[in-house]
C-alpha positions as CSV (number, residue, x, y, z in Angstrom):
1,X,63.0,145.3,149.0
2,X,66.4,146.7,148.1
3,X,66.6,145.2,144.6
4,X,63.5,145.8,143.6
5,X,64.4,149.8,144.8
6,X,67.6,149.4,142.7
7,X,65.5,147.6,139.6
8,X,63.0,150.0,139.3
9,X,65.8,152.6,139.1
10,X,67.5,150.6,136.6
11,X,64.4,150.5,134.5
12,X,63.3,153.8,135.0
13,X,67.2,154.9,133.9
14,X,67.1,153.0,130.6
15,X,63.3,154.1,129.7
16,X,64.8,157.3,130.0
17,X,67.6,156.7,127.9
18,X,65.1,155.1,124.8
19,X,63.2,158.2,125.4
20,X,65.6,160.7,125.2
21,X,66.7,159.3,122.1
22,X,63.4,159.1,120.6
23,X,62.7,163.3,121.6
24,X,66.6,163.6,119.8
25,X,65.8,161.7,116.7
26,X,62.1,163.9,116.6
27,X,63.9,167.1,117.2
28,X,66.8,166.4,114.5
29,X,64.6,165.6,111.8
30,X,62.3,168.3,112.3
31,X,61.6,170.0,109.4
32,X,63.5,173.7,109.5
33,X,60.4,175.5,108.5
34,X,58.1,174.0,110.9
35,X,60.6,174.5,113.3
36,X,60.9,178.7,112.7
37,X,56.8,178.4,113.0
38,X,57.1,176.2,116.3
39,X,59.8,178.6,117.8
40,X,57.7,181.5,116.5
41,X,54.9,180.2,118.0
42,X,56.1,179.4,121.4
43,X,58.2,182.4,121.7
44,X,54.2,184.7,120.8
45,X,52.8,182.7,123.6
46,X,55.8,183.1,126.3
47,X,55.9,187.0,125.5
48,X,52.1,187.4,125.7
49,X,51.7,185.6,128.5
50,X,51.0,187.0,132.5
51,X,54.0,184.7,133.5
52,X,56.4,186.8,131.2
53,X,54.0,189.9,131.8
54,X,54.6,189.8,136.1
55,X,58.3,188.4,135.6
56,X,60.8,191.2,136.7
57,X,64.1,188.6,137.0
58,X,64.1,185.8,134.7
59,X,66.6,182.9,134.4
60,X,66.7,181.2,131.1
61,X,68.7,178.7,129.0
62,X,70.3,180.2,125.8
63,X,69.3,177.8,122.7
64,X,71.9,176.0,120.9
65,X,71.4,173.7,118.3
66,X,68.1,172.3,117.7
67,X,66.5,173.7,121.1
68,X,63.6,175.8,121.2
69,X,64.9,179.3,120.0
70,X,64.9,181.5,123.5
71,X,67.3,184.1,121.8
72,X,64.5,186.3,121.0
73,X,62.5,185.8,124.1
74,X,65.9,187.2,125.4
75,X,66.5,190.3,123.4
76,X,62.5,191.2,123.9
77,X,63.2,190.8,127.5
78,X,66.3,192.5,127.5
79,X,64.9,195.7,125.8
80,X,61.6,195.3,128.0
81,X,64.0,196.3,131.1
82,X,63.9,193.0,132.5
83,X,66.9,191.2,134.3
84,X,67.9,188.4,132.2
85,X,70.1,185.7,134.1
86,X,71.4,182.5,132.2
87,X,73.2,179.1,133.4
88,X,76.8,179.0,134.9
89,X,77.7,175.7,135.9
90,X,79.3,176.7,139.3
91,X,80.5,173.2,140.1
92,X,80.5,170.4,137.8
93,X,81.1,167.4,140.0
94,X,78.5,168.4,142.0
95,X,76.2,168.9,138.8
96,X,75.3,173.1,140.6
97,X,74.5,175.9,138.5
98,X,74.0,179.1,138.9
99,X,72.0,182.3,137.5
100,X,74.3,184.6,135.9
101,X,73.2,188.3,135.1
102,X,73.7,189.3,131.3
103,X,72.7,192.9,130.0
104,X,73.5,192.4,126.6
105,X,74.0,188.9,124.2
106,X,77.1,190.3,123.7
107,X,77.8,189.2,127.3
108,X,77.8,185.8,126.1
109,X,80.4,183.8,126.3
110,X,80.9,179.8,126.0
111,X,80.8,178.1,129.5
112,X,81.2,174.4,130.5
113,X,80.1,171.8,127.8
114,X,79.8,174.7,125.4
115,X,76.8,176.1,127.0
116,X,76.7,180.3,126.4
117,X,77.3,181.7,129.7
118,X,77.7,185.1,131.2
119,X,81.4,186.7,132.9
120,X,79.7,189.5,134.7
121,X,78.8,186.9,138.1
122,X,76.1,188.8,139.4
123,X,73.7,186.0,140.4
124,X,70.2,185.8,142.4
125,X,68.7,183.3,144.5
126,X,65.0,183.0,143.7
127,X,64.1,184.9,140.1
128,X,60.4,185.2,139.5
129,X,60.8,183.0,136.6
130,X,62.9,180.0,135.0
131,X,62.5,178.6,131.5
132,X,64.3,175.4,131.5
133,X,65.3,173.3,129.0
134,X,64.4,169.5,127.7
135,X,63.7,167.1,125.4
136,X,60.0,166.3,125.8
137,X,57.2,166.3,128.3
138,X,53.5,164.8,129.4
139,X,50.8,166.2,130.3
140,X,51.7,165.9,134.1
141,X,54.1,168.8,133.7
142,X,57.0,166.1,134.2
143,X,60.2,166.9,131.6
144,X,62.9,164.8,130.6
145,X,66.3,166.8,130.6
146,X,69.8,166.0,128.8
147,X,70.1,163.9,131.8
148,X,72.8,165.8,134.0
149,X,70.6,166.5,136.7
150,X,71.6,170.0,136.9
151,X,68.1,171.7,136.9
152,X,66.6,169.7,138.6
153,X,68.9,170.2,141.6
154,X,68.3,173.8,141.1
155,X,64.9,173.9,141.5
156,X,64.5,171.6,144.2
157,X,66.2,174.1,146.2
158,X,64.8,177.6,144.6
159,X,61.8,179.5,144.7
160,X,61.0,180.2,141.1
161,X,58.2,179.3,138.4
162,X,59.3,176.3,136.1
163,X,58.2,176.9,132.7
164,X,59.4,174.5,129.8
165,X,58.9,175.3,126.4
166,X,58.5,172.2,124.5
167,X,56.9,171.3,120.4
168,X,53.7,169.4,120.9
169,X,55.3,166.5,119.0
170,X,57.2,165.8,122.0
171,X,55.0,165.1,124.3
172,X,54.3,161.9,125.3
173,X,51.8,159.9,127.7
174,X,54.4,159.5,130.4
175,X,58.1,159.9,131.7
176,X,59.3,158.5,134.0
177,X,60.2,160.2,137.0
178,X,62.4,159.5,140.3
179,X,62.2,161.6,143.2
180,X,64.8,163.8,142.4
181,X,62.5,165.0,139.4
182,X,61.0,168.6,139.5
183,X,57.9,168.9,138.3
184,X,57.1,171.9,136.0
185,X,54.8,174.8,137.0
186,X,53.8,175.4,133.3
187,X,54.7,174.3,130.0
188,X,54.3,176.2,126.6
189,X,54.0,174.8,123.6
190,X,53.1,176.1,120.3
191,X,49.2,175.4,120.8
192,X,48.7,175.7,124.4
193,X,50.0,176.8,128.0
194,X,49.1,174.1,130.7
């Protein structure tokens, strides 16, 4: 019983690892104008949404590269009066981050792995709302992360509403998930909110 345990981990770890390549290759080759019109999109959708509408505290991911852009959902938010938190990684070796208050983007700063961070260590335990980040989805509300594990050990322990903001074209019919996987509350994508 124990090896077949370990051998569906094993399998489920390396379907992962096809699949996050496959959301990678999608997302690199997107075309940039499509993208801007995805972001856009996405970004209309969060904003008018009650989720964002009822959300006093919110902790979200600041985009690099070719993520969904959440650098505008953060300076709306920021001049709506609402309290922005982003990602510190408090402990790497034990994969735990934290929410960190910013009141500005000029509060920014780079943090572990290069990830934009914020100095002023305010933090919260359960914000309304958390936008967190991936490489694709299904339509189970199950996401498939960079793979560090970090969000998902932060939900599993918080309060908060899980929304992932995701292009359609990575969606797929399933990932697979282990029971350390946290389930989204709602995902966003430039045609729909589910």
């Amino acid at each position: 019983e124990d090896s077949m345990s370990k051998n569906k981990e094993k399998d489920t770890k390396s379907e992962k690892k096809s699949l996050r390549k496959h959301f990678r290759d999608i997302r690199y080759h997107m075309d940039q104008t499509r993208k801007n019109m995805v972001d856009y999109a996405i970004f209309s959708k969060f904003l008018n949404s009650d989720l964002f509408k009822n959300a006093e505290t919110i902790f979200i991911y600041v985009s690099v590269a070719d993520e969904v852009d959440t650098i505008e959902i953060i300076k709306h938010a920021l001049e709506m009066g609402k309290a922005i938190y982003v990602p510190y990684i408090s402990d790497r070796d034990e994969k735990i981050m934290i929410p960190i208050r910013i009141y500005d983007l000029d509060n920014l700063v780079p943090g572990e792995f290069d990830i934009p961070t914020s100095y002023t260590m305010e933090t919260i335990e359960n914000p309304d709302l958390t936008v967190v980040p991936g490489l694709g989805f299904d339509k189970d509300k199950n996401r498939i992360g960079y793979g560090g594990g970090y969000y998902d050990r932060y939900l599993n322990k918080t309060e908060t509403t899980a929304v992932g903001l995701f292009a359609s074209d990575v969606e797929v019919d399933e990932i697979p998930t282990d029971e350390f996987d946290h389930k989204l509350d709602k995902i966003i994508t430039e045609k729909e909110i589910f």
